[in-house]
DRENKOL-950612 format. One line per field, with one value per residue (C-alpha): x, y, z; chain; residue number from 1. Coordinates in nm, 2 decimals, always signed. Layout:
px c(X, ...)
py c(Y, ...)
pz c(Z, ...)
mol c(A, ...)
seq c(NUM, ...)
//
This chain:
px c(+2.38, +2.12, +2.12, +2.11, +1.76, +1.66, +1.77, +1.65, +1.30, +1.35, +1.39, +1.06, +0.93, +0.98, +0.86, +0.56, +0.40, +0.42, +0.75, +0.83, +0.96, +0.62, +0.78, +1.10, +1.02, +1.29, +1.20, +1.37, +1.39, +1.22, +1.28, +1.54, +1.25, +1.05, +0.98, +0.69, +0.64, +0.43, +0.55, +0.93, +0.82, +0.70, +0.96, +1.18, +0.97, +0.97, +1.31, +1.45, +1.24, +1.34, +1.70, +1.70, +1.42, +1.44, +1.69, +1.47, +1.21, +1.51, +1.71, +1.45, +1.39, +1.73, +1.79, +1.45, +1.60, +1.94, +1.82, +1.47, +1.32, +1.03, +1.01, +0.59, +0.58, +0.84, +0.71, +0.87, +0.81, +0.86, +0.91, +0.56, +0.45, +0.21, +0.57, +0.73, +0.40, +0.36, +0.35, +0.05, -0.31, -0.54, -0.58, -0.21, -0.12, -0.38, -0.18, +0.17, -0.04, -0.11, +0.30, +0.38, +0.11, +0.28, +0.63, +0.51, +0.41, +0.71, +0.95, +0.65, +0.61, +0.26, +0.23, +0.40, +0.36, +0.41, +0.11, +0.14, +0.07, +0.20, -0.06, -0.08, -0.01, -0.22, -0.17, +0.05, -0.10, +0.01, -0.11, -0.45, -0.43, -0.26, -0.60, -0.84, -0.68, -0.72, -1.02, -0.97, -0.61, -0.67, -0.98, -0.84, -0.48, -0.41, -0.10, -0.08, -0.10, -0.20, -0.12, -0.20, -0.07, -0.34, -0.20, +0.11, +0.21, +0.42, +0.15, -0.15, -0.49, -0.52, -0.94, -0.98, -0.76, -0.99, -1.28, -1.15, -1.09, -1.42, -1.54, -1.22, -1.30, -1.62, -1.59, -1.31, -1.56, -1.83, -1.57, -1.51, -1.88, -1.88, -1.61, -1.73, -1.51, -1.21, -1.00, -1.02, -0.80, -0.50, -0.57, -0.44, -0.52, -0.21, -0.08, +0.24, +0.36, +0.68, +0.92, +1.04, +0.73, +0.78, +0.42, +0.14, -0.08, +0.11, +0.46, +0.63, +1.01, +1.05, +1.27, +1.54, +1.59, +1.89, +1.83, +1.75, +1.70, +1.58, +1.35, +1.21, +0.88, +0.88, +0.57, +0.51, +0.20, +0.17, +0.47, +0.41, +0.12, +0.29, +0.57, +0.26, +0.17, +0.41, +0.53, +0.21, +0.16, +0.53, +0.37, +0.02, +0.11, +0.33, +0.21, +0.14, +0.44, +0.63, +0.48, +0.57, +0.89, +0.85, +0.66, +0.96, +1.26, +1.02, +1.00, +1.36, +1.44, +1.20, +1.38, +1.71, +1.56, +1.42, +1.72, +1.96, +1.72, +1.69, +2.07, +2.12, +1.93, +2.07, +2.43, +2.29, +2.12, +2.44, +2.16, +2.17, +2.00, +1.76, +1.52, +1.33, +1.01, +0.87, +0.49, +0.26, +0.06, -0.19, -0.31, -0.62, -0.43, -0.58, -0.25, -0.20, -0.39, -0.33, -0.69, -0.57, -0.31, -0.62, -0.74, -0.43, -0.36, -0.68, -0.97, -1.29, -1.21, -1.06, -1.31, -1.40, -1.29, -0.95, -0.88, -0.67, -0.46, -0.38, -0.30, -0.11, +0.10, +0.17, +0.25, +0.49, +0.69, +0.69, +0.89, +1.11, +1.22, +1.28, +1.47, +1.70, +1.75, +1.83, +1.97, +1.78, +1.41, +1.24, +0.84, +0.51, +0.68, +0.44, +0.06, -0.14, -0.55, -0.65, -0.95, -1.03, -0.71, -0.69, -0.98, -1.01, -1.09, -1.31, -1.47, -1.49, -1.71, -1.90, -2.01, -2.08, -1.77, -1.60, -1.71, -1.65, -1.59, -1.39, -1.16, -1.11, -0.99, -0.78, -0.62, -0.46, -0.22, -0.14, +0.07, -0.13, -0.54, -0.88, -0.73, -0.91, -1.26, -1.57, -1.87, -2.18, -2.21, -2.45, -2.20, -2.20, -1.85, -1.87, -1.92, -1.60, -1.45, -1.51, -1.42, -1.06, -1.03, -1.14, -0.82, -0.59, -0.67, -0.55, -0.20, -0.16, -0.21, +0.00, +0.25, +0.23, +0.16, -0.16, -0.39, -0.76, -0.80, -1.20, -1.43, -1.72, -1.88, -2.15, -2.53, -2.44, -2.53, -2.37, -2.44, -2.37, -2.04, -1.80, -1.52, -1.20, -0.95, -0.66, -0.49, -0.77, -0.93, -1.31, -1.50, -1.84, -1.97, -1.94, -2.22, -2.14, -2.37, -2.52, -2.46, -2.55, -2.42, -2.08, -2.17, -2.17, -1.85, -1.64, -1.78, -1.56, -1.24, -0.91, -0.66, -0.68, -0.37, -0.03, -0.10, +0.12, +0.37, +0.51, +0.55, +0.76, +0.95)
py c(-0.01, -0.25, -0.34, -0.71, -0.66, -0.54, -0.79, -1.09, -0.83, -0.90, -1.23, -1.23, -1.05, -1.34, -1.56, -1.46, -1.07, -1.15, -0.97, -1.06, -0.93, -0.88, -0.86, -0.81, -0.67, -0.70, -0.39, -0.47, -0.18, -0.30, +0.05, -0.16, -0.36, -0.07, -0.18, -0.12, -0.45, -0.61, -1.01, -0.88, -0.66, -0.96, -1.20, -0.92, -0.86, -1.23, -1.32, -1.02, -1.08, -1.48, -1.40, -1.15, -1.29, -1.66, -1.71, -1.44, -1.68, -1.93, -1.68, -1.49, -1.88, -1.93, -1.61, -1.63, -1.99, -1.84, -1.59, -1.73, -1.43, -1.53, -1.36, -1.36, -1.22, -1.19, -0.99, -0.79, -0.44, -0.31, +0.05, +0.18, -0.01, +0.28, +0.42, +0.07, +0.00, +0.39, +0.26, -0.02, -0.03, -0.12, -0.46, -0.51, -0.38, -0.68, -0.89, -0.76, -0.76, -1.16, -1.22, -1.00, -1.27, -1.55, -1.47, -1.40, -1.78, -1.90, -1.73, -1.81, -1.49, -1.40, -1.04, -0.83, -0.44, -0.18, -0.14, +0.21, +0.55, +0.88, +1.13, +1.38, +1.67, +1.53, +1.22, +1.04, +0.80, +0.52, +0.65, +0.67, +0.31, +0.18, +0.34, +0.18, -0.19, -0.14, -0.33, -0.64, -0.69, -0.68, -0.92, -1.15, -1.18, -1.32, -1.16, -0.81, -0.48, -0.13, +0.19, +0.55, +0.89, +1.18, +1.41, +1.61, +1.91, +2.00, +1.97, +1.97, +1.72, +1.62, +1.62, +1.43, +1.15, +1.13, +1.10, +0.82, +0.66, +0.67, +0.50, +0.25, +0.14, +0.06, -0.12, -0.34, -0.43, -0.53, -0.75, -0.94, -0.95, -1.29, -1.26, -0.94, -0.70, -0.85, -0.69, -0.38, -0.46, -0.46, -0.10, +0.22, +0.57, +0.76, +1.14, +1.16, +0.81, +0.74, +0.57, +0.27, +0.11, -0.23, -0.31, -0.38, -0.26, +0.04, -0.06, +0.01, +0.07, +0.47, +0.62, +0.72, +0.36, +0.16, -0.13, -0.39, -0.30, -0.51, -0.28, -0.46, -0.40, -0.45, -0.48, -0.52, -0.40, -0.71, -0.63, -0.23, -0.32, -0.61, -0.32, -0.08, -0.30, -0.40, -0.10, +0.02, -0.32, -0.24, +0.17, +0.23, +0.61, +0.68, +0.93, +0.99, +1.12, +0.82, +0.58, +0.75, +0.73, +0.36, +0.28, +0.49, +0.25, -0.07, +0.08, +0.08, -0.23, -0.36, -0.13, -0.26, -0.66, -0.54, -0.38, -0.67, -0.93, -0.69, -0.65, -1.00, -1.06, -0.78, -0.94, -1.29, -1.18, -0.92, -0.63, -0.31, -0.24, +0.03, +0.10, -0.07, +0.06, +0.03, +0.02, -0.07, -0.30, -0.54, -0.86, -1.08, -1.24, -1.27, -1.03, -0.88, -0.54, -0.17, -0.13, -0.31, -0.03, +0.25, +0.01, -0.01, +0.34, +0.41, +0.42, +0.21, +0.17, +0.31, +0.56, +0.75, +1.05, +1.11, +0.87, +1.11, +1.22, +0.87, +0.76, +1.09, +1.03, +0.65, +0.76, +1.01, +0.79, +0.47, +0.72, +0.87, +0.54, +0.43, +0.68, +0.68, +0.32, +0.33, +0.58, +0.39, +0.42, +0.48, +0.37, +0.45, +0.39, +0.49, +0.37, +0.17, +0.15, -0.11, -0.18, -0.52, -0.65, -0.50, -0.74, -0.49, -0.20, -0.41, -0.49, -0.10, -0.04, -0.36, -0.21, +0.15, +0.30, +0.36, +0.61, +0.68, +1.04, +0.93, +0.74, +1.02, +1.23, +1.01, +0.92, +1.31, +1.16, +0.84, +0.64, +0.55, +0.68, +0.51, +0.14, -0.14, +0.01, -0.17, +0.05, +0.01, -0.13, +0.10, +0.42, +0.58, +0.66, +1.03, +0.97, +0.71, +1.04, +1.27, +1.02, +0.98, +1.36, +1.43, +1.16, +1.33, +1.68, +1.57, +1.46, +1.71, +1.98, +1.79, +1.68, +1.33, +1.05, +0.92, +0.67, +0.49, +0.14, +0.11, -0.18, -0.08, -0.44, -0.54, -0.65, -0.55, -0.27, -0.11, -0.33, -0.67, -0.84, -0.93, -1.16, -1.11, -1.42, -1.43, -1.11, -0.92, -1.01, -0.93, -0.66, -0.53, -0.23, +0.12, +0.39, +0.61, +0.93, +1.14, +0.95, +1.17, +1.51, +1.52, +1.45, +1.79, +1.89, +1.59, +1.69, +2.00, +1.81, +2.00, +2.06, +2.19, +2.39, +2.34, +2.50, +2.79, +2.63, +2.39, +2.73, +2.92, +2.64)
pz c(+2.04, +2.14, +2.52, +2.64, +2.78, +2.46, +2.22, +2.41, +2.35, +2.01, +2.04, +2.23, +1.90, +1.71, +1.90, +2.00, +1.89, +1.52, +1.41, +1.09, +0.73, +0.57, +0.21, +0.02, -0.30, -0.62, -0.84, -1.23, -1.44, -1.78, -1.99, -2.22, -2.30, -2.50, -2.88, -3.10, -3.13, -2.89, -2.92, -2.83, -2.57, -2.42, -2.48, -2.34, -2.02, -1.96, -2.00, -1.76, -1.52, -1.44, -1.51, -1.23, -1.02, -1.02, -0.70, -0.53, -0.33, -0.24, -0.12, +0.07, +0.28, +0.28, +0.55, +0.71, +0.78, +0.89, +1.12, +1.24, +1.07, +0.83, +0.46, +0.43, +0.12, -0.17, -0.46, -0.79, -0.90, -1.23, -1.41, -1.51, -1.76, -1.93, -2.04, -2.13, -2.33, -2.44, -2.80, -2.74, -2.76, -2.42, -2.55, -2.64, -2.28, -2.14, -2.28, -2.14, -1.78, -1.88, -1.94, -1.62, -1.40, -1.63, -1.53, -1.15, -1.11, -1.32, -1.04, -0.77, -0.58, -0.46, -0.65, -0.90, -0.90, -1.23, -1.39, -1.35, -1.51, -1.39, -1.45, -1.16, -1.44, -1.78, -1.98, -2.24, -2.53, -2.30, -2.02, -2.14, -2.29, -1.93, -1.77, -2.01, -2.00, -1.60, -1.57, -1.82, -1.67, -1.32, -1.36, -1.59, -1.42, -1.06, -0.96, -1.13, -0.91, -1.10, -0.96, -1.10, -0.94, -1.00, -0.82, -0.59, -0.46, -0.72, -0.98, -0.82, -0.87, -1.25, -1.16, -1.54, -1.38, -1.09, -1.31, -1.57, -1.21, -1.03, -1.36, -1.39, -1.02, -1.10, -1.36, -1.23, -0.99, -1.21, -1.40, -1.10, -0.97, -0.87, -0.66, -0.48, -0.71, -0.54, -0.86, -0.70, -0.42, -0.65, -0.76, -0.61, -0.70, -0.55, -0.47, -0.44, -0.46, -0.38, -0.64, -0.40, -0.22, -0.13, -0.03, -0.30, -0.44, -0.49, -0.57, -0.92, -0.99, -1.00, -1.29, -1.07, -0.89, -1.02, -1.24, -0.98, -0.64, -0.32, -0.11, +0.19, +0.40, +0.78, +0.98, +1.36, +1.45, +1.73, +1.86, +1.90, +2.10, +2.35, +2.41, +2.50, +2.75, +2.90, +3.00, +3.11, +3.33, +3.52, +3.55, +3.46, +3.55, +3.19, +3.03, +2.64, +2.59, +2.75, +2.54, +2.23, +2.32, +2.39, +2.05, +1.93, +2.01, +1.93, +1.58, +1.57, +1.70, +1.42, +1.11, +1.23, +1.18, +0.82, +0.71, +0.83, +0.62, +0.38, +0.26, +0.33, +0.05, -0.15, -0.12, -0.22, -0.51, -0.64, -0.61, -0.47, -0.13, -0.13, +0.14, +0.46, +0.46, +0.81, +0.80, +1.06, +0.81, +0.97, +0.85, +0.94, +1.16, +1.58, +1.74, +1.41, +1.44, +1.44, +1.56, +1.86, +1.95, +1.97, +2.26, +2.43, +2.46, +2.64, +2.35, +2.32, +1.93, +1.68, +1.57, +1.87, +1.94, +2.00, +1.75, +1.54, +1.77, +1.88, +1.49, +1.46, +1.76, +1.66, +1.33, +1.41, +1.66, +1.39, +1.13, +1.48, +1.53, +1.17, +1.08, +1.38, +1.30, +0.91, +0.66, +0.44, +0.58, +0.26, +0.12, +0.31, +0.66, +0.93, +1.03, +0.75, +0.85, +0.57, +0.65, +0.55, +0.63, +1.04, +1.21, +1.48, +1.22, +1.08, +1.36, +1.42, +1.13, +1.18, +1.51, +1.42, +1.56, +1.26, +0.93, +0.59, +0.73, +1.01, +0.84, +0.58, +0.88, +1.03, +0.64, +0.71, +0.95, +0.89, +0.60, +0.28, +0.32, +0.22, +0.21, +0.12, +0.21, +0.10, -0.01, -0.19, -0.53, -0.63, -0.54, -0.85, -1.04, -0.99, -0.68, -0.62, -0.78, -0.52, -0.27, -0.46, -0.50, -0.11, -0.01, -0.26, -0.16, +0.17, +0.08, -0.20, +0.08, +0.37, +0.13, +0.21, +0.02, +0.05, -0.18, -0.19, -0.26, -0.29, -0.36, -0.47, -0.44, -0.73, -0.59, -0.24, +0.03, +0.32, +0.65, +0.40, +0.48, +0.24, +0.24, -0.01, +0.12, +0.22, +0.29, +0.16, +0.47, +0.52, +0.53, +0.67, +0.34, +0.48, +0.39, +0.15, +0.23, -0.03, -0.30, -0.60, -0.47, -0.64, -1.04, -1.13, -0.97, -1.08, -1.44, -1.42, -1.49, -1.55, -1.28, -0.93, -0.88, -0.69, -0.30, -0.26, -0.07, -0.31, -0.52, -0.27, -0.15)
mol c(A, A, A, A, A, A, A, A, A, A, A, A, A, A, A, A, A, A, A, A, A, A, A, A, A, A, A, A, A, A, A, A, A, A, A, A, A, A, A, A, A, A, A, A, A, A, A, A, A, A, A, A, A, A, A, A, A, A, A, A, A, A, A, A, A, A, A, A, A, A, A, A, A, A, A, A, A, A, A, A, A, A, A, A, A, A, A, A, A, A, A, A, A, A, A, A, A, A, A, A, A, A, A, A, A, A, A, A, A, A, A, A, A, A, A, A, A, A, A, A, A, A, A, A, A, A, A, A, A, A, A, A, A, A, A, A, A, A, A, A, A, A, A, A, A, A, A, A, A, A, A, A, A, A, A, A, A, A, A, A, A, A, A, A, A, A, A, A, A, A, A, A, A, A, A, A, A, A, A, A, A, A, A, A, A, A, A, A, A, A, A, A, A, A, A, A, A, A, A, A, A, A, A, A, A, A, A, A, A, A, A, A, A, A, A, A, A, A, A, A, A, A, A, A, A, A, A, A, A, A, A, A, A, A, A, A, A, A, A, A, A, A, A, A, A, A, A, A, A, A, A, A, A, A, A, A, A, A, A, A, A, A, A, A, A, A, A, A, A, A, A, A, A, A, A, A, A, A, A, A, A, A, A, A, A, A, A, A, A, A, A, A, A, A, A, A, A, A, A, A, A, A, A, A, A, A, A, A, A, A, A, A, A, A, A, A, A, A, A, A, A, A, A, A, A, A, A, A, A, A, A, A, A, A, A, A, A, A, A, A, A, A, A, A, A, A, A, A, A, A, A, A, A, A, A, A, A, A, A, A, A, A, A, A, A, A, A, A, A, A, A, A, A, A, A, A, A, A, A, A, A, A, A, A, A, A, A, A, A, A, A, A, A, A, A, A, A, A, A, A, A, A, A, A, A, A, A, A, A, A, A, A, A, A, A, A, A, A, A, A, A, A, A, A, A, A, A, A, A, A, A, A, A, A, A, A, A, A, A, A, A, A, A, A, A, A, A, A, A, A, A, A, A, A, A, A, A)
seq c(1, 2, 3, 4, 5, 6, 7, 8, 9, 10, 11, 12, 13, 14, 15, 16, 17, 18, 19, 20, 21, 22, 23, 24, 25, 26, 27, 28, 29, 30, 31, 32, 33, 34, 35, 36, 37, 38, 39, 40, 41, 42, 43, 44, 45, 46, 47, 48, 49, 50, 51, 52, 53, 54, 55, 56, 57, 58, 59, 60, 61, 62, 63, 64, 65, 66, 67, 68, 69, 70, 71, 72, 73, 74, 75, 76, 77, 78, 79, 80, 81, 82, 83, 84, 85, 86, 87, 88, 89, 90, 91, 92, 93, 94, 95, 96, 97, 98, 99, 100, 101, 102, 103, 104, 105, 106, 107, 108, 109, 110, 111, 112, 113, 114, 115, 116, 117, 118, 119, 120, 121, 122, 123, 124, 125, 126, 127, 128, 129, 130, 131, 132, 133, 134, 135, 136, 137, 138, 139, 140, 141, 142, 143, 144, 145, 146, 147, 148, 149, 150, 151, 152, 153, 154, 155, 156, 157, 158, 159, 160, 161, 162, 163, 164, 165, 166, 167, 168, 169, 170, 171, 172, 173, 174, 175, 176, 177, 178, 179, 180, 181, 182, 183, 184, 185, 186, 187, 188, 189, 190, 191, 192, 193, 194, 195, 196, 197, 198, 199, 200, 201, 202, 203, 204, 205, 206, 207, 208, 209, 210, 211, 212, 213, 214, 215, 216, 217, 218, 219, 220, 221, 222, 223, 224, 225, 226, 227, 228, 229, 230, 231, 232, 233, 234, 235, 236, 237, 238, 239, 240, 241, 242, 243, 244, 245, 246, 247, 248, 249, 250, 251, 252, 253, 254, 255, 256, 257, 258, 259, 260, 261, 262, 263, 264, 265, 266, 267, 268, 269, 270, 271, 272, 273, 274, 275, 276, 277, 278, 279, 280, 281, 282, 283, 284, 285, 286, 287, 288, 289, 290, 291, 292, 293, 294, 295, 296, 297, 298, 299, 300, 301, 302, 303, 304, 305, 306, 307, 308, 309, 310, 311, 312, 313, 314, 315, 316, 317, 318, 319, 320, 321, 322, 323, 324, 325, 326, 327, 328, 329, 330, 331, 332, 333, 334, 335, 336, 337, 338, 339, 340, 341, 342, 343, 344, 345, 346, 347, 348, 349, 350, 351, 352, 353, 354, 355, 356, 357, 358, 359, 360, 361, 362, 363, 364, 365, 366, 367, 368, 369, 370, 371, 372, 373, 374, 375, 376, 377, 378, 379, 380, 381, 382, 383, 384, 385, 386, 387, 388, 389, 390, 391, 392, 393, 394, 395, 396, 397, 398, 399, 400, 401, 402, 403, 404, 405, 406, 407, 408, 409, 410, 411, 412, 413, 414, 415, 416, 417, 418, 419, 420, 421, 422, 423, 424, 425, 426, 427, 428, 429, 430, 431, 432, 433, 434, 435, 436, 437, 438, 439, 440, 441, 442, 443, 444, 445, 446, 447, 448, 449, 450, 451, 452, 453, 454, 455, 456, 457)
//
């Protein structure tokens, strides 16, 4: 049970320290829609997703309204479509990713998630073809978010994957050239990705979720750092241990908001309710800012040292207080460090504080990993590679989920700043050191194998 003092806190949440819903996220199972031919597979696709999604933006303002909660973001996931399309060419899957963007503005939410291969232990015909159309779909489409899991702990790092990768990032960036390679912030390159991610650009409906599901995504960021100091204005002598315990409740103060929008919506729409993923994701928004939490808690930036530890000890205490608050606590839930999109961690790099190399450390203890990070448009693709296989050696080993969303951005060199819009944020390019070291390695291909552990256990 809540106390008094504590719900008029989250009152104060609302009104002021930027609590909100960040996204609910419908995921539609589209598996019935398999054919060989591509015209019904499209009709199909279309036609399944309005029926089920067309009440879904209406509804989601209808009990932001109700409760004085804002919906930011209301988006649709779909099952993978490399295994939907299996039977289709790469040009023939462009197309499906044009009727997925079609639909996506016909229903009106802002992204839609499932163009997605599974390939962390080799690769299917549509898997391959998926991979290939990457580059043509996401630059020709507005709306459409790919994802593609290389690599777990039960299988290992499928090190071909990586490579078609490094060279599929780069080229989605050259495709969108003018516009800084912007494409490339709708792709993900995953290790064990979980089936029921509510936040883009990783979200896809796994093969074990029901038909529809509503998963929603909570973020507070704002208000983690208000609760930080306040308590540390009424006794500057708490220590570390303390606070976690105080960013502990906040988190579950916040999980219990998500999940009561969250099935609220589920009941409107007749769909099950399946998980709150509480994340603290930023946005470029002044207050918004997990970078802003490293300064609250005693550091100069995020990227000093010490900086580790901090992100490990807010990450922990986010998923403490989640999962005390829900059954349901499901997703990435913990500590996102998205570059572009945290104005404080931007700032971070901008000023020197912040590395390629420190950020890869600190990726070992938070929620997702290399997030929309900027680099060099001259980084070559085995080298992107290495970058990938570096962030999915670290989850594989920690069994954690953990992804890289890079930019490599056409014409321009670390120091330049870059701006994406919108959520995307902006971004000041981060050096990528030793540039041509990796080719000969990431030419090896083949699979790194499964760590021990995942054997035993």
């Amino acid at each position: 049970m809540l106390s008094e003092r504590e719900v008029l806190s989250t009152l104060e949440m609302l009104r002021s320290e930027h609590l909100d819903v960040r996204t609910v996220t419908l995921g539609i199972n589209l598996f019935d829609c398999a054919s060989h031919n591509l015209g019904m597979v499209r009709r199909k696709v279309y036609k399944k997703i309005v029926n089920h999604a067309r009440a879904l933006v209406g509804v989601c303002n209808d009990v932001g309204d109700k409760y004085g909660i804002p919906v930011v973001n209301k988006r649709i996931s779909v099952s993978p479509v490399a295994a939907v399309g299996a039977a289709f060419t790469a040009p023939q899957l462009v197309t499906i990713a044009a009727t997925l963007d079609e639909v996506a503005h016909k229903v009106n939410v802002d992204f839609i998630g499932g163009f997605t291969a599974l390939v962390e232990k080799g690769f299917s015909r549509g898997d391959v073809a998926l991979i290939e159309s990457i580059p043509d779909a996401l630059s020709t489409t507005e709306r459409v978010c790919a994802s593609v899991n290389v690599a777990s702990t039960a299988a290992g790092i499928n090190m071909d994957a990586v490579g078609l990768m490094g060279q599929t990032v780069k080229n989605t960036a050259q495709q969108t050239s003018k516009r800084d390679g912007v494409a490339c912030g709708k792709l993900c390159i995953f290790a064990n990705i979980p089936q029921d991610i509510p936040f883009m650009a990783g979200a896809y409906l796994g093969v074990g979720e029901p038909e529809t599901v509503v998963n929603v995504g909570v973020s507070g960021p704002g208000v983690v750092k208000k609760a930080i100091d306040r308590a540390l204005d009424a006794n500057p002598s708490l220590n570390l241990g303390e606070l976690s315990e105080i960013i502990k409740r906040t988190a579950y103060k916040v999980t219990r908001v998500g999940e009561l929008i969250g099935r609220e919506v589920a009941r409107q729409l007749s769909v099950p309710f399946g998980v709150v993923d509480l994340s603290l994701a930023p946005s470029p928004t002044v207050g918004d800012s997990v970078g802003e939490i490293f300064q609250s808690l005693g550091l100069l930036s995020i990227g000093v040292p010490g900086s580790t530890a901090l992100l490990a000890l807010l990450n922990d205490a986010v998923k403490k207080g989640g999962s005390f608050a829900s059954s349901y606590v499901g997703g990435l839930s913990g500590a996102f460090i998205p570059v572009s999109e945290d104005l404080n961690i931007s700032g971070a790099v901008r000023n020197g504080l912040l590395s390629l190399d420190k950020l890869e450390a600190l990726t070992s203890v938070c929620s997702v990993g290399l997030d929309m990070v900027a680099i060099p448009g001259d980084t070559s693709p085995e080298t992107i590679s290495a970058i990938i296989a570096d962030e999915m050696a670290i989850g594989v080993i920690n069994r954690k989920a953990t992804a890289a969303r890079l930019i490599p951005v056409p014409g321009k060199k670390a120091g330049d700043k870059v701006s994406f819009g919108g959520l995307l944020g902006e971004a000041t390019i981060i050096p990528v050191h030793n540039n041509a070291g990796s080719a000969n390695f990431i030419r090896f291909g083949g699979r790194i194998p499964a760590p021990v552990q995942s054997l035993v256990n």
